[in-house]
BALOBA-1460 file (C-alpha; in Angstrom, 3 decimals):
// residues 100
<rec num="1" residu="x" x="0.000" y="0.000" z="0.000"/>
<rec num="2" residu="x" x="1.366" y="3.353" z="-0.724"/>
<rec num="3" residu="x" x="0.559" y="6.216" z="1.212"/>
<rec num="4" residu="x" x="1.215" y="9.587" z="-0.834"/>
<rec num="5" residu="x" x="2.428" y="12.344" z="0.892"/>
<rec num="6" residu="x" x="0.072" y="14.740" z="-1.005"/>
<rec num="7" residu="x" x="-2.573" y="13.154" z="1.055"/>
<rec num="8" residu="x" x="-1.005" y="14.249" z="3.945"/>
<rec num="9" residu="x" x="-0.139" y="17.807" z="2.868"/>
<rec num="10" residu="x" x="-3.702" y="18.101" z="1.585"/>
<rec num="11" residu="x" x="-5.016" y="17.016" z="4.646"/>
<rec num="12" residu="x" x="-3.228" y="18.912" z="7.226"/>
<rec num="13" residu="x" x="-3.598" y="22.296" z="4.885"/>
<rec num="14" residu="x" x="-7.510" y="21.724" z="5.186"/>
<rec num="15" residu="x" x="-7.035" y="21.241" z="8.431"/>
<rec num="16" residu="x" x="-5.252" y="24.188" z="9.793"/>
<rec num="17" residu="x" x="-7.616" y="26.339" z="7.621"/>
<rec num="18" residu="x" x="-10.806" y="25.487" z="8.496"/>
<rec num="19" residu="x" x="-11.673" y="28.054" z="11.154"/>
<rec num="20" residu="x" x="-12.954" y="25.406" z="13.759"/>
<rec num="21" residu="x" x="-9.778" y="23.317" z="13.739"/>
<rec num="22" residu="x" x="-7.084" y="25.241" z="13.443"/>
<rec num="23" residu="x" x="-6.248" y="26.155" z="17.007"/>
<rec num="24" residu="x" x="-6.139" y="22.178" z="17.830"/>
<rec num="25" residu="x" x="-4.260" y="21.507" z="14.470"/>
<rec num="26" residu="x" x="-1.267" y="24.679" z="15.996"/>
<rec num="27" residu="x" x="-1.631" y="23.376" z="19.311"/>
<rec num="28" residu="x" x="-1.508" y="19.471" z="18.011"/>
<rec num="29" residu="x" x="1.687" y="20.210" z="16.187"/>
<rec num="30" residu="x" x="3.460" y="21.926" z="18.267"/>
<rec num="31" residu="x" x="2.897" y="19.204" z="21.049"/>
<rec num="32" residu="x" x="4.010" y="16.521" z="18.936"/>
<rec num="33" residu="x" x="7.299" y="18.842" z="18.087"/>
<rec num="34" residu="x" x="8.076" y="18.843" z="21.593"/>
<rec num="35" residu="x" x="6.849" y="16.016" z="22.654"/>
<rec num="36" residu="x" x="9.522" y="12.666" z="22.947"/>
<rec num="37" residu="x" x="6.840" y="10.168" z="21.552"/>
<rec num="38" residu="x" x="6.769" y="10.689" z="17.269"/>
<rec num="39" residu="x" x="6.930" y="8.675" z="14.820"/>
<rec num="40" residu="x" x="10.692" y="8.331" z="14.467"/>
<rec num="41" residu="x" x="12.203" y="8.796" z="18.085"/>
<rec num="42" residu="x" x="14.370" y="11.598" z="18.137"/>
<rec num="43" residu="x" x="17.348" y="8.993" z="19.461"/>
<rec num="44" residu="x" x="18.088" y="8.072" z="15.616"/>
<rec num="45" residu="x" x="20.376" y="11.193" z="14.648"/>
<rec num="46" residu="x" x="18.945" y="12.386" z="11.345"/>
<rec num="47" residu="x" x="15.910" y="10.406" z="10.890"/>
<rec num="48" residu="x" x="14.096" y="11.162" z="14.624"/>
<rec num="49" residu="x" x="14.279" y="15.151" z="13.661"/>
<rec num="50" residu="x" x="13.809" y="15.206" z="10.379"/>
<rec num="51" residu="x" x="9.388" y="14.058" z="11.294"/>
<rec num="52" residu="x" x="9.656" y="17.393" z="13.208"/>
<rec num="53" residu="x" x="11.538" y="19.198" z="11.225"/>
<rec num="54" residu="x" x="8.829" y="18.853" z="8.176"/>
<rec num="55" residu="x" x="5.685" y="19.206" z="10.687"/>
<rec num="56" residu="x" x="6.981" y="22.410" z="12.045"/>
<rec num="57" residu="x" x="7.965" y="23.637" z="8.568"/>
<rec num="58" residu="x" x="4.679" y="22.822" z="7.178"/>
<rec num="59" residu="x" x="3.195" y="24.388" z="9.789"/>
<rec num="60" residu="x" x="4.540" y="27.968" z="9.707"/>
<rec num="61" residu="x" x="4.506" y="27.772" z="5.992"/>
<rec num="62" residu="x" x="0.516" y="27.867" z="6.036"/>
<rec num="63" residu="x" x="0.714" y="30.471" z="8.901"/>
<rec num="64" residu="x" x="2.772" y="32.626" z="7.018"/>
<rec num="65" residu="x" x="0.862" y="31.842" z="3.588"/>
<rec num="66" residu="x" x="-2.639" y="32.738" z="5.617"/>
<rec num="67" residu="x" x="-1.394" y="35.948" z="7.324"/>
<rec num="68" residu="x" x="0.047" y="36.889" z="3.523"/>
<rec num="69" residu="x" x="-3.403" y="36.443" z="2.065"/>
<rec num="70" residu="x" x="-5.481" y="38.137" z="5.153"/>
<rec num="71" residu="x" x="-3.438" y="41.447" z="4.472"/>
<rec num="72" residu="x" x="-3.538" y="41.164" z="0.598"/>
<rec num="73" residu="x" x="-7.631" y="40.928" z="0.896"/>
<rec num="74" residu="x" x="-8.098" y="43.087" z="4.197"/>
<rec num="75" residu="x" x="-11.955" y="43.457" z="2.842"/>
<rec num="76" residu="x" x="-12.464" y="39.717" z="2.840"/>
<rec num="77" residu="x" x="-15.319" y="38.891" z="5.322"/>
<rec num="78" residu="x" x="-14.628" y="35.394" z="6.754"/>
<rec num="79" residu="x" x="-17.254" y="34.212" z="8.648"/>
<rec num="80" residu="x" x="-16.325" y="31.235" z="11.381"/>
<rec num="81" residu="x" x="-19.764" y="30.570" z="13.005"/>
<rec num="82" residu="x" x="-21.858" y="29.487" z="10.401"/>
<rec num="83" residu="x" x="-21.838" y="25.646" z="9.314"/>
<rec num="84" residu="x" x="-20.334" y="24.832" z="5.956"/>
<rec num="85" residu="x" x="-22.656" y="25.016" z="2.905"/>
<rec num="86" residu="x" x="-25.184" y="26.711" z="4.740"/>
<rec num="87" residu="x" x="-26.237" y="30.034" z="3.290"/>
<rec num="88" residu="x" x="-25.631" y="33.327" z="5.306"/>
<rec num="89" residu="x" x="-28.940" y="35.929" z="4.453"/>
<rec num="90" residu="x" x="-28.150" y="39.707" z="4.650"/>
<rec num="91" residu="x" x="-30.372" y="42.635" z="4.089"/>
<rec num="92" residu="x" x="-29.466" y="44.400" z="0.532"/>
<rec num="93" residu="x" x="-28.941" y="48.140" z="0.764"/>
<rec num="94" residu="x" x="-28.842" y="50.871" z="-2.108"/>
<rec num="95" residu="x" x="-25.587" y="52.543" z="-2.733"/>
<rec num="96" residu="x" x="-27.709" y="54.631" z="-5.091"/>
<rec num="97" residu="x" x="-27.210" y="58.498" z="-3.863"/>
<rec num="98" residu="x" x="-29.937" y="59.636" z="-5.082"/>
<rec num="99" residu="x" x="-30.737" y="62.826" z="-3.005"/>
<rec num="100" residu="x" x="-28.435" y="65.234" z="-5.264"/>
């Protein structure tokens, strides 16, 4: 069986940007970076660090990519309460100045 590491990545960048996860997905990684128990021990020189290495770089790449897109689109409206797929109603207003 072959387990693609594009899974992964896609997986963990859905993760960390979905608005309800992503404080457990920061506070997930940076537990296992500290913590002893990983998938490769940090005993084995190269190998044990190199699990961390790529979690923690994967992880402040989508910070930093996240943070780069909130200030490009400071307008964007994100909304983290509602439910996915469920539709948001607003009240339409006239922009129409029509008083001159």
């Amino acid at each position: 069986m072959k387990f693609p590491l594009q899974f992964i990545y896609d997986w963990y960048r859905g993760a960390i940007r979905h608005p309800q996860y992503r404080w457990w997905v920061i506070l997930g990684t940076l537990v296992y970076f500290v913590s002893p128990f990983d998938i490769s021990p940090d005993i084995f020189p190269i190998a044990g660090q190199l699990d961390d290495f790529v979690l923690l770089t994967l992880l402040i790449t989508e910070l930093f990519q996240m943070i780069v897109e909130r200030l490009q689109n400071p307008d964007q409206v994100i909304v983290e309460d509602a439910p996915e797929g469920e539709t948001i109603e607003v009240d339409a207003v006239s922009v129409d100045d029509s008083s001159n």
